[in-house]
N, C-alpha and C positions, 0 to 999 in steps of 0.2 A: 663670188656666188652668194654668198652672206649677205652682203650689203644689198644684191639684187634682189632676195627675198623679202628683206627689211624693206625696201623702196616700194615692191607689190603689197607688201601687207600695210605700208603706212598707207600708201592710194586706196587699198579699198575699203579700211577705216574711214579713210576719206570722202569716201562715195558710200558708204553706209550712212554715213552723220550727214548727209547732203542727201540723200534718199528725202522723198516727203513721209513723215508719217500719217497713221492711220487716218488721221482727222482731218487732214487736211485737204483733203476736198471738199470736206463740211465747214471747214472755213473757208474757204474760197470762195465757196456759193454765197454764206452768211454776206462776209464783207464786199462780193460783189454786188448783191439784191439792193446793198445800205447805199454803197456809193451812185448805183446805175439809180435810185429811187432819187437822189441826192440833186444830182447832177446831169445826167442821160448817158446814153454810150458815149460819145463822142469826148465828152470832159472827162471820161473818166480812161487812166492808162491800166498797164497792165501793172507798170511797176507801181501804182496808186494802191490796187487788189493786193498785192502781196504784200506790200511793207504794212497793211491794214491788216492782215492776215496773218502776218510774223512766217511768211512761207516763202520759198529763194525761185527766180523768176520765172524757172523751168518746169515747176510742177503747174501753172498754166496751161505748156504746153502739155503735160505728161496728163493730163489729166481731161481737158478740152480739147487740144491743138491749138486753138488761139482764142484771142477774145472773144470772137463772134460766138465759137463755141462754146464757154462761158454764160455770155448773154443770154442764147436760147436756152442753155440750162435752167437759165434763172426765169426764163418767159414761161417753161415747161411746168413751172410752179402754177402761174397765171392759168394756166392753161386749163392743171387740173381744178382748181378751181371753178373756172368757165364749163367747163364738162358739167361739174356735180351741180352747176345754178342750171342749165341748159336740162339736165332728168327732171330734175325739180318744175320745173315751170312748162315743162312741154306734156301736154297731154296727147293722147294719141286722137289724130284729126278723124280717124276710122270708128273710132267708139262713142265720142265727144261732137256736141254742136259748133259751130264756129263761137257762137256766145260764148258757150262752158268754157273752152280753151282761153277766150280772150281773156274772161273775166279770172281764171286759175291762174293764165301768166303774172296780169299786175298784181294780185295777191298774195302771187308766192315771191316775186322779181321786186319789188317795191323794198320791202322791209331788208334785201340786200344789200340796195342800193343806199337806202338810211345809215345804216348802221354798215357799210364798209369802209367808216375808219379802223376795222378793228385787220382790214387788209392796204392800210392807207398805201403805203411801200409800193402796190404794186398797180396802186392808183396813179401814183405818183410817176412811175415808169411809164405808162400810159400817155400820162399827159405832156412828158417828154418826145415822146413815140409822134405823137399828136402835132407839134410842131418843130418838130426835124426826124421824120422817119428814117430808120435805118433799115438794110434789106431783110430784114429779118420780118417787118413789119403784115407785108402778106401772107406767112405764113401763118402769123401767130392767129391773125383776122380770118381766115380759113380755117384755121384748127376749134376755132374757140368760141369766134361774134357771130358768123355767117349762119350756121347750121340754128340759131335762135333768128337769127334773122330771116331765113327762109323760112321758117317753119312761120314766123307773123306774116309774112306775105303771102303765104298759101291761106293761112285764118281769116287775115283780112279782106283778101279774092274772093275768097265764099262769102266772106260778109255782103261785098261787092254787088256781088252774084251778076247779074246781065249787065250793070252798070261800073265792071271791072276793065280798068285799062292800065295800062304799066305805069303811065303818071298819079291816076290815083293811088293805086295801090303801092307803090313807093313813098306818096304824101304822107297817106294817111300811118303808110308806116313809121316813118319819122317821126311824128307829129306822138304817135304814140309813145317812142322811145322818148322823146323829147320831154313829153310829163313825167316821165319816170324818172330821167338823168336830171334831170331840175332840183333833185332832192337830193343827189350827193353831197357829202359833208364839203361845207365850204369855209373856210377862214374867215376871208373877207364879209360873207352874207352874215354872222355872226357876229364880227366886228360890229357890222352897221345896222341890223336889223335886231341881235339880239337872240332870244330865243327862237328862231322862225323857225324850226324844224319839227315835224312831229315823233313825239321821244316814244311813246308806250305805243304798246300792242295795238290799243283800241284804237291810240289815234291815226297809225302808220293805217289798220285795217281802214278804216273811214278813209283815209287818203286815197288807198287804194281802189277803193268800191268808187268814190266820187271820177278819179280818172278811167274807170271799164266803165261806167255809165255815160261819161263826157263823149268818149271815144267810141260809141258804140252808137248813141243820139247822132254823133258828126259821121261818120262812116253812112248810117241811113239815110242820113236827108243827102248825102255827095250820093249815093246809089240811085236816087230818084231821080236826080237830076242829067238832063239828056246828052251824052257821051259829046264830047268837045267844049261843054259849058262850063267855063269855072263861077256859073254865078257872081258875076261880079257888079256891083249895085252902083250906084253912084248919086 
């Protein structure tokens, strides 16, 4: 009877000191955000996250269920991120001209875009995301891109106004996202060009006034011109 006491009490000593402690979920997220930015889902294991973690293979599960769940956790970060740029930059279409809105988005959305190296990690996750999607990848795009992305396709439509059809207003909205993302911190562009980015306040503002003016010029003269035309010159 002794010795079956002693054998329970050594086991659940044993499953206490295997228990995860407190932190360790906050490590987990830590060293998976480092490796899935690193690497992408796919390169990255579970037993990867935990021996980075100093955590035993099961608090994954006890904590996520598996990796995927994991992942999202780590996306969930992205996410709130994406939310708080999306308050920022969206004015209400109800109050606001189509102009006021366009020109509050790149002014406010621009200088994020500059300056998020200081969210590089989850940049980086992105551009993983970008070329080998994992299923996770719709949801994050719905949670997060889409609701800013409608919200310029409705801005841009009233720019439109009678000379609104689903291919321009999808063009023109690319086109504008596309000034924007042009200005993400790059390695390479650095490398070879050097200083090409705009650093301060003033210059990021000027950036952004020159692209809602750009954008706002090309948006008018595509509204003028008669529905099935893409103007093309030769």
């Amino acid at each position: 009877m002794r010795r079956a006491r002693a054998a329970v009490t050594r086991a659940r000593r044993r499953a206490r000191r295997a228990e995860p402690r407190g932190d360790t979920r906050q490590r987990l997220l830590e060293s998976a955000r480092a490796l899935f930015a690193d690497r992408g889902f796919e390169k990255v294991t579970v037993r990867d996250i935990t021996g980075d973690a100093h955590a035993n293979l099961a608090a994954v599960s006890y904590y996520f269920r598996d990796k995927m769940g994991l992942y999202k956790e780590v996306l969930l970060q992205g996410i709130e991120i994406a939310r708080e740029l999306n308050a920022e930059t969206m004015l209400s279409r109800a109050d606001h001209s189509p102009e006021e809105c366009l020109r509050h988005y790149v002014i406010h959305y621009l200088p994020h875009i500059v300056r998020s190296d200081k969210r590089v990690w989850f940049h980086r996750i992105m551009r993983h995301e970008m070329s080998a999607p994992t299923p996770a990848a719709l949801w994050y795009v719905e949670q997060s891109i889409m609701p800013r992305i409608e919200f310029l396709v409705g801005v841009i439509g009233d720019l439109l106004g009678d000379g609104a059809t689903p291919e321009r207003v999808n063009r023109c909205t690319a086109s504008l996202q596309a000034q924007c993302l042009f200005w993400l911190p790059d390695p390479f562009k650095t490398a070879v060009f050097g200083d090409w980015q705009p650093s301060t306040d003033e210059a990021i503002r000027e950036m952004a006034e020159h692209i809602a003016e750009f954008s706002l010029a090309g948006i008018r003269a595509i509204a003028k011109q008669p529905k099935g035309s893409h103007a093309r010159r030769r």
